[in-house]
N, C-alpha and C positions, 0 to 999 in steps of 0.2 A: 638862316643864311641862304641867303639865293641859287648861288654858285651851286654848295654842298648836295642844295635839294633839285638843283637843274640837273646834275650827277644820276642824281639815283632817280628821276625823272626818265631820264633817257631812253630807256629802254621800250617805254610805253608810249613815245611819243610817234605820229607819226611821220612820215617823210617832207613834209612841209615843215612841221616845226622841229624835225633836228635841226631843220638848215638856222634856222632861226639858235636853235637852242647852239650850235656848235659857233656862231658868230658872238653868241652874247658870250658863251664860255672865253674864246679865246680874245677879244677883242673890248672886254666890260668895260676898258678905262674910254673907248670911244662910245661905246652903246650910251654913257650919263649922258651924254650931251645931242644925242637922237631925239628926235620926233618920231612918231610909233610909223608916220612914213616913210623917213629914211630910213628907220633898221628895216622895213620891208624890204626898202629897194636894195641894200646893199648885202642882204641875208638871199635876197632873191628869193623872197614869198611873199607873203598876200599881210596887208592889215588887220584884216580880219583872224588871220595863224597867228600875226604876234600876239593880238589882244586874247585868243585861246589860249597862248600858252604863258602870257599873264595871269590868267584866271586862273589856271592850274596851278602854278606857284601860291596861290593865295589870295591874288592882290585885285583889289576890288576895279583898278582901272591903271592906264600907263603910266600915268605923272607918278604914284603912288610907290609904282616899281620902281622907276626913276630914280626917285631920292631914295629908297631903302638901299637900291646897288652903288650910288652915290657913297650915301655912309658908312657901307660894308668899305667900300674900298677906299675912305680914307685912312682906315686901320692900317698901321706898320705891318706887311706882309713879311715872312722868314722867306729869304730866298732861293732860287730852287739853283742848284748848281744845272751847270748844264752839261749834256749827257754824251761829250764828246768821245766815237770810238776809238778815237788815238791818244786817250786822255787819260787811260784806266783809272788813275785816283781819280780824277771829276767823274767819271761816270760810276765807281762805287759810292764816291758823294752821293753823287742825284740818286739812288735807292736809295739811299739810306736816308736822305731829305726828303723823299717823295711819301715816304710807307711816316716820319715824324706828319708830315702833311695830313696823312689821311688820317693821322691819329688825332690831329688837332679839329680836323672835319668833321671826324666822326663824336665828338662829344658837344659841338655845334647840333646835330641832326638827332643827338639821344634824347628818348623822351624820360626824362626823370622820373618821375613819376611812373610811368610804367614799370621800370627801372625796378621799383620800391614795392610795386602789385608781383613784382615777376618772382623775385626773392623769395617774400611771403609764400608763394604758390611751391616754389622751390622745398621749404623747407615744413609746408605741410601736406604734400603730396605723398602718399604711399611708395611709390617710384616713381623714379625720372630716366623716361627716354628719349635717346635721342637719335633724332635720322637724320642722313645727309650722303650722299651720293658722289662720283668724283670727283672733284678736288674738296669738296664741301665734307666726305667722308673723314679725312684725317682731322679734322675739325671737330666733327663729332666725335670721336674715338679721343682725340687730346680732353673735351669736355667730360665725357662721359668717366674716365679717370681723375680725371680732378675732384671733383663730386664723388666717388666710388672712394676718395682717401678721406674726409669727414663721416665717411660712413651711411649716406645717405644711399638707399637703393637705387643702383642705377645700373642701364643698358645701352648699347648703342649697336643699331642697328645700319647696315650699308649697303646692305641686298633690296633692292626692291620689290621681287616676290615677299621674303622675309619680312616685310617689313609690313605689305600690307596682312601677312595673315597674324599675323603678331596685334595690329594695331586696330582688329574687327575684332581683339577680346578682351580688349583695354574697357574700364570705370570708369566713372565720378570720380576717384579716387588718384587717378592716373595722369600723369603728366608727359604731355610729348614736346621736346623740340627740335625742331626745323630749321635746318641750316642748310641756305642756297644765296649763294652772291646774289646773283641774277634775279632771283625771285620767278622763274619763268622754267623750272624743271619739272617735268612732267611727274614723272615718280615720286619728287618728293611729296607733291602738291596732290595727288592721288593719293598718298599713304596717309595725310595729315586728314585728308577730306575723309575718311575710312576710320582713322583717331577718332575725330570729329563726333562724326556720326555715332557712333560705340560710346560715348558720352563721357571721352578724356579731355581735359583742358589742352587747348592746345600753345604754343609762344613760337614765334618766325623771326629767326635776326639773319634780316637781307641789308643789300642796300639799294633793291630795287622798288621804290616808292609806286604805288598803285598797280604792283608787279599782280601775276593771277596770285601768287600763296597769300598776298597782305587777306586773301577773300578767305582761309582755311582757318584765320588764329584771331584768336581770342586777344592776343597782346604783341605786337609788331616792336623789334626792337631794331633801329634803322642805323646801319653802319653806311660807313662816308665811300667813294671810290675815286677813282681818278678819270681824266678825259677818256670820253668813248677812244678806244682802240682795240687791240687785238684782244679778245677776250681770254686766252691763256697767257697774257703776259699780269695781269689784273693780279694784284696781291690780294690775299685772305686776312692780312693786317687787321683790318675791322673788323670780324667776326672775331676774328681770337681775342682781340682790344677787350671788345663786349664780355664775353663770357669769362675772361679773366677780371673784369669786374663783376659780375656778376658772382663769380669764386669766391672773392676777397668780401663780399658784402657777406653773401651767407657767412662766411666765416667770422666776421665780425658779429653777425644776428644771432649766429649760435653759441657764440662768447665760450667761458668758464667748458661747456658741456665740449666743445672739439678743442682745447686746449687740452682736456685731460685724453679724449683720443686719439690725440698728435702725440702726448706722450707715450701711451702705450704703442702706437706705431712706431716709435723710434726703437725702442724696446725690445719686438720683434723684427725687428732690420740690422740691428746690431750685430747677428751672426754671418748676416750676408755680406758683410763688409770688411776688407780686408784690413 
């Protein structure tokens, strides 16, 4: 999908073709009907930027992008309420329509198939940990628990010292992931290159497409985002989306064997509960 992977584009693009990228985002239903001259002129960049950031999308030339944004957007879109601050129920709508939206994006941008290599690595890894850093840390600490209740060894680390002496004595054996919106945090992308190197598998679920970390992992699993703006108002929607599939899959892959340690876990919580 165009839109989805203009999104998580964004961030690597540069100052010529945001202007580009931020006209085709807000304006697609007029871009079908452009000439790769006019989005120039009315984007206020160059020929030459639309057809690079053409290329980048995928697409071998403009007609081609064309009709693909064409038939993305004959599709019946869910509508987004709008986010009036004298509105308070429409502006609780629009979260809560906006975070449904990137949920429906983000399984647009997921690679299946990676998806199904990730699990696997999941569930035959010796340990699984995970790193993530400001807001991307509560992330990793919600994953690294959910994984810790099948019983699968798991760590989560949020320190960035910590994390890289931790991940200079990591295996083959070892699994690290990497969670960063952005895709562009220095720490995490240092601590994974450090994994890396030390000879652990590595997995990245951003949603920043040819962000630097997609260069640290072995399997990039790409969540959806919303229009460039303020970067702390950006939901974490998509990462958690992800990895709560990713939860329910092991959980399925390991069938009969975490059904019986769900029971015993119930077992030993019984007394904790009033």
């Amino acid at each position: 999908m165009i839109i989805p992977r203009l999104k998580g584009l964004y961030d690597s693009l540069g100052t010529s073709e945001k202007k580009v990228a931020n006209y085709i985002i807000t304006r697609a239903d007029d871009v079908i009907h452009y000439t790769i001259t006019e989005l120039a002129h009315f984007s206020g960049s160059s020929e030459a930027t639309v057809y690079r950031l053409v290329k980048k999308l995928g697409f071998s030339g403009y007609q081609s992008f064309k009709i693909t944004l064409a038939r993305e957007l004959s599709v019946p879109q869910e509508s987004i309420y709008e986010k009036v601050s004298n509105d308070f129920e429409g502006f609780v709508r629009g979260v809560l329509q906006d975070n449904i939206h990137i949920a429906e994006e983000t399984l647009q941008v997921l690679d299946l198939d990676e998806l199904k290599k990730t699990v696997k690595m999941i569930t035959n890894a010796r340990r699984v940990l995970f790193f993530g850093v400001g807001r991307s840390a509560v992330v990793a600490e919600s994953a690294s628990l959910n994984f810790a209740l099948l019983g699968i060894p798991t760590e989560c680390y949020i320190d960035p010292h910590t994390q890289v002496m931790v991940a200079s004595g990591l295996g083959e054996k070892d699994l690290v992931v990497g969670i960063s919106h952005t895709g562009t945090i220095r720490d995490t992308i240092k601590s994974l290159q450090i994994a890396k190197e030390a000879g652990a598998s590595t997995i990245v679920i951003t949603s920043g497409m040819n962000s630097p970390i997609v260069e640290t992992a072995d399997i990039v699993l790409y969540t959806a985002t919303k229009e460039p703006s303020n970067e702390f108002t950006l939901s974490r929607i998509g990462e958690l989306l992800v990895l709560d599939i990713l939860y329910k899959c092991v959980v399925s892959e390991l069938g009969l064997t975490v059904k019986k340690h769900f029971n015993r876990l119930e077992e030993i919580l019984k007394p904790k509960r009033y």
